[in-house]
N, C-alpha and C positions, 0 to 999 in steps of 0.2 A: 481395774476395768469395771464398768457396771455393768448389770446385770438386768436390771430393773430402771425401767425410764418412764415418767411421770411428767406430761407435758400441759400444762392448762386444763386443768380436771376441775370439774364441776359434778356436784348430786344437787339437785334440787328436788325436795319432795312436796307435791302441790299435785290438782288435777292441770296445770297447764303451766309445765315446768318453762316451754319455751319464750314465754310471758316476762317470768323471774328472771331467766338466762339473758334478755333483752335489758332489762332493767339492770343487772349488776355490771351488764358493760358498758351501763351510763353510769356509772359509780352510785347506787343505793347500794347502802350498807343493807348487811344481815336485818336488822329491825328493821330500816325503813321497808325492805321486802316484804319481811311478812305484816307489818302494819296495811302497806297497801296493797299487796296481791295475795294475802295471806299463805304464803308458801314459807316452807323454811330452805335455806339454803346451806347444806352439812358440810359441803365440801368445795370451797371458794379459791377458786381460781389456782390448783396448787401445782406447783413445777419442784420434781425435784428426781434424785438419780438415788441410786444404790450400788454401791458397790460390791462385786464379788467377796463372799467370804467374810465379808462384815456383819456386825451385831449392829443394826440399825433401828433406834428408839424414836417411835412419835409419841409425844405426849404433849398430856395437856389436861384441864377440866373437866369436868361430867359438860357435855353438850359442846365440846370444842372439835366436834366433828372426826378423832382420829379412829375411831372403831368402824365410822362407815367408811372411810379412807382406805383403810385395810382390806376389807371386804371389796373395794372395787378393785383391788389388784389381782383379784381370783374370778371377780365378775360374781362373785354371791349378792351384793347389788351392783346394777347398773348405772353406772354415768350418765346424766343427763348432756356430758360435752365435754370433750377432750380424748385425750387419748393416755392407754397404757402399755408400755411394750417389756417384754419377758424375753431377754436374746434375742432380744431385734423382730421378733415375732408379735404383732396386734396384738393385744388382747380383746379389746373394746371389739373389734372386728371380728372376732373368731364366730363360728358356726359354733353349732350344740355340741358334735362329736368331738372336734380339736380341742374346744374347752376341756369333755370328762377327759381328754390325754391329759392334756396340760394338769388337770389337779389330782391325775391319775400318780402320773411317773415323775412331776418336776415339785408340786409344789405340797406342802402338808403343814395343817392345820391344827390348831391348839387353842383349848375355847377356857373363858374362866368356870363355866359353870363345869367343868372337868368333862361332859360328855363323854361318859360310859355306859355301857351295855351291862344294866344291872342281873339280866339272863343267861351271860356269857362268864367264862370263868378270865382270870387274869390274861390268860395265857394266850385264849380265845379273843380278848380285847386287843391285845398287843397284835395279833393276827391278821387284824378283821382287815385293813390296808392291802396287804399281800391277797386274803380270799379273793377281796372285790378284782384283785390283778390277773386273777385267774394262776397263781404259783401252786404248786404242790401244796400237801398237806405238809410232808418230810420237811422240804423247805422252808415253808412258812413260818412252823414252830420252831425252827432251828434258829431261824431268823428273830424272830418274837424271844425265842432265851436268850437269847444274845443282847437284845436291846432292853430287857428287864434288868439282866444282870447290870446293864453298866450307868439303869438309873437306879441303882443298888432295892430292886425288888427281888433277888433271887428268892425262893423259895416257897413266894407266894404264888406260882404259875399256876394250882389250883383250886386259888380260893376264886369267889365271889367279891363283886365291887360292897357288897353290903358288911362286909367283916373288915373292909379298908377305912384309913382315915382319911382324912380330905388330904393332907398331904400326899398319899399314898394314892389314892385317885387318881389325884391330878400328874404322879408320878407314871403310871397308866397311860394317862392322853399323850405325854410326851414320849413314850415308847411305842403308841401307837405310832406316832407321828415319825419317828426315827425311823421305823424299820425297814418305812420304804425307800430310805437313805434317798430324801427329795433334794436336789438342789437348793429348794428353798424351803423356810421354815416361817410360817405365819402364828405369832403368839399374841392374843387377843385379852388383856389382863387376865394372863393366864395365871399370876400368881395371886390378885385380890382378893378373893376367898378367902385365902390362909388365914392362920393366925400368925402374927409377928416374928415368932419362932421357927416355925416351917417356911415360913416366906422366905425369912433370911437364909435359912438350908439350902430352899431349893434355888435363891439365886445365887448362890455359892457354885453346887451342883451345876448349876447350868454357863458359869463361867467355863466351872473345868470342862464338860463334853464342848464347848465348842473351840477350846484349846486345842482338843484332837480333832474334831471333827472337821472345822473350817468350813461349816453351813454358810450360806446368807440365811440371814435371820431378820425381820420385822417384828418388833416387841413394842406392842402399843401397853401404855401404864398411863396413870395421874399421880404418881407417887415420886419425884424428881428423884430423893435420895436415888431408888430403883434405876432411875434411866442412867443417875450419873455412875452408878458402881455398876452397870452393863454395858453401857452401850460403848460404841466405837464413836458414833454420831449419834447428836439427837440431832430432830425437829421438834419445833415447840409450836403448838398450833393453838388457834384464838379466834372464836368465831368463826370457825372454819375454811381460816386462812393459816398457812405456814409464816413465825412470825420474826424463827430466826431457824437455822442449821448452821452447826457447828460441831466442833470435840466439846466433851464435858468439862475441858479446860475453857475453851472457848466463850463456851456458855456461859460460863460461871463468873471468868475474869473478863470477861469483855459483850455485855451485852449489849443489846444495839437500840432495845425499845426499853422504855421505862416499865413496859410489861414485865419483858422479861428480867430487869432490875431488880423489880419489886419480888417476879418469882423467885429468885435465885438470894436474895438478901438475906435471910436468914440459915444459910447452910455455913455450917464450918469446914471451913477448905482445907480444913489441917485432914478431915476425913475423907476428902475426894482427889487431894492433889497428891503426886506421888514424887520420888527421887528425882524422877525421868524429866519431868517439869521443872524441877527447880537446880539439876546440878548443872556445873560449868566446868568448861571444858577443863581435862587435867595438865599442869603440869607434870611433865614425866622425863625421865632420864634412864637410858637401858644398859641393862648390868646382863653381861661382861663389858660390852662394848666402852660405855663412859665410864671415865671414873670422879674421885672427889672434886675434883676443880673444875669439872662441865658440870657436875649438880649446883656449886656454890653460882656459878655464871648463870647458870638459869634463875635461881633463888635470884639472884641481886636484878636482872634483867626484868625482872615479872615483878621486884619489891615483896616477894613471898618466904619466908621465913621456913617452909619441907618442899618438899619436890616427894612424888611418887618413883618407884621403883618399878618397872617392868623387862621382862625378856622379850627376847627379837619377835615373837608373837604376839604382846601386848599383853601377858598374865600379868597380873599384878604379883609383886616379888616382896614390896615392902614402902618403907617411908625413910627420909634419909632428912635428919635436920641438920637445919644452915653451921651451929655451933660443931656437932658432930663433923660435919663435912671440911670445916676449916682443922679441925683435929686432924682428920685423916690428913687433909693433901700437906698437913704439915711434917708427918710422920709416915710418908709413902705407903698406906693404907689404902685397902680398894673397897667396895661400895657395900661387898658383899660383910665387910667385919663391923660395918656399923650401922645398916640399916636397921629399923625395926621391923619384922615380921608380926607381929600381934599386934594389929590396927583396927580398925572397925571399916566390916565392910556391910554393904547392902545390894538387895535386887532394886532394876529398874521402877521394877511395880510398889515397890515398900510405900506406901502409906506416911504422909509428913508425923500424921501423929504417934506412929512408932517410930519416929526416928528422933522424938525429943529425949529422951532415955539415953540412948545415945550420945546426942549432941551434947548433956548439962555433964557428962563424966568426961570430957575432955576439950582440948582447944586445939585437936588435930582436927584437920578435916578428914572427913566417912569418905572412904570409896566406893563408886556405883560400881559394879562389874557386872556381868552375865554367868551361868552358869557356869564356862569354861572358865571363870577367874578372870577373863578380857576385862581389862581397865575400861571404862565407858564415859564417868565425868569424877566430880568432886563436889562435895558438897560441905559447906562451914556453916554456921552456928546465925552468923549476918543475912547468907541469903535466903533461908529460909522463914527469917523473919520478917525480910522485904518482902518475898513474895505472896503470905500472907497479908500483906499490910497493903497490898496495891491498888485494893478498892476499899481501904477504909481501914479499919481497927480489927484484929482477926477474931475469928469469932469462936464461942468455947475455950 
């Protein structure tokens, strides 16, 4: 369900935006606007949704308009034309007071320059949200330990932002932004600061909190890697137009403009695509119930040489090959005296490039399962090298 609804939005910044607005719905591009009305146009004609509970990434270039994009979905700037709605509620339309609600109790904000209060101490920063709500002190701080602790700042709740590192900082603004547990999270290349090390930390960290937390989340970057190891969805903007949305599979294996082509051409998919993308459906056979001569039927019906093992719930139990299974049904044997239990399994999320390690030590295929052992797909040695190879020669 979305949350967030973006219907034909325009920024134009100029003294006579209405001018520009005229002109780009006679189709003048971005340049020819400002060549002749000299206005710049940030944010060109963009439609798009958000879903509840999702991590949703705009990116794109320095000057591809996504940071003023972000900023009109809080109204910190205004639209020149269209509209924004936050659960069904205007945004564009709201008065002064509904707005400070709205960025009061729904929505919270994450700046790259870290934006901390170098006079306040940790504690007092992570606070400051709740003060302005008018919460207790008791409260506040309890609230504020809570949301330090689990962007792994305990201990520092008394120091000053001057003895922190920028990691640490910017670890700060995202506690700020937590505490007043917003419905929605706005992240403005919150992590481009960083150095290479700490960036990668904190988008590690900020996978897991929103594994538990289930935010909707807006994380505007220029750094693709970034958007593909976050996001749920990106949008990829250009001249401040939206120029594709998609999953980071989407994007990656099926672009739609030569833009995005050219953006996406040099990543290696073995580090953005994972199990879940490339396994196929499993063959299986369930012990007690079958025995050798429903696993060999399956095997010769499918031309597959193991069949999987699972129980009445779908745990994975084991692997059962074709020669073994003729052994048994020939020697009234059941599933359970010949399957193999020591197989190679994986999580959905595994990463292709950990899973060549894997795949060169054997010619069984990996089982996908979930944390309960549930059987999920399969995956061999071949498809994963198709799926690399579907737009070209894999990369890395």
């Amino acid at each position: 369900m979305s949350i967030i609804e973006v219907h034909n939005l325009y920024k134009i910044f100029g003294k006579h935006p209405e001018k520009a607005l005229e002109m780009a719905a006679q189709g003048f591009t971005k340049k020819q606007i400002m060549e002749k009305a000299g206005h710049t146009v940030a944010v060109d004609d963009v439609t798009l949704s958000i879903n509840e509970g999702e991590t949703f990434v705009i990116m794109g270039l320095s000057g591809s308009g996504k940071s003023t994009l972000i900023r009109c979905l809080n109204r910190l700037i205004d639209p020149t034309s269209g509209r924004v709605t936050i659960e069904g509620d205007d945004v564009t339309n709201m008065d002064f007071p509904a707005l400070q609600r709205l960025r009061r109790n729904k929505i919270s904000m994450v700046f790259q320059s870290f934006a901390v209060f170098p006079h306040k101490t940790v504690l007092e920063n992570a606070a400051y949200g709740l003060k302005i709500r008018g919460v207790t002190l008791k409260e506040r701080n309890r609230k504020a330990y809570e949301t330090l602790e689990m962007v792994g700042l305990k201990g520092w709740e008394n120091s000053y932002p001057i003895h922190l590192s920028g990691g640490m900082k910017q670890r700060v603004g995202l506690a700020r932004a937590l505490a007043t547990e917003p419905d929605i999270l706005l992240m403005d290349e919150a992590f481009s600061a960083l150095d290479p090390l700490i960036r990668k930390e904190m988008q590690n960290e900020l996978i897991q909190l929103q594994s538990k937390m289930h935010r909707t989340m807006v994380f505007i970057t220029h750094d693709l890697d970034e958007a593909l190891k976050i996001g749920d969805r990106i949008a990829l903007m250009k001249d401040g137009a939206v120029v594709q949305i998609g999953t980071p599979e989407e994007i990656l294996m099926s672009p739609k403009t030569q833009y995005v082509e050219k953006f996406v051409e040099d990543v290696d998919r073995s580090r953005v695509l994972t199990a879940e993308m490339v396994m196929k459906t499993p063959f299986m056979v369930t012990y007690p119930k079958d025995g050798p001569r429903v696993a060999l039927r399956n095997m010769q019906e499918n031309g597959i040489s193991s069949v999987f093992v699972v129980d009445s719930e779908l745990r994975l139990l084991g692997l059962v090959m074709a020669e073994d299974a003729l052994g048994a049904a020939n020697n009234n044997m059941d599933l359970g005296e010949i399957m193999k239990r020591e197989i190679g399994k994986v999580l959905p999320g595994t990463l292709l490039k950990d899973l060549f390690v894997q795949l060169s030590r054997t010619n069984l295929p990996l089982a996908v399962v979930d944390e309960k052992d549930k059987l999920l797909g399969a995956i061999v040695r071949g498809s994963v090298m198709a799926k690399l190879a579907e737009r070209g020669v894999a990369n890395g």
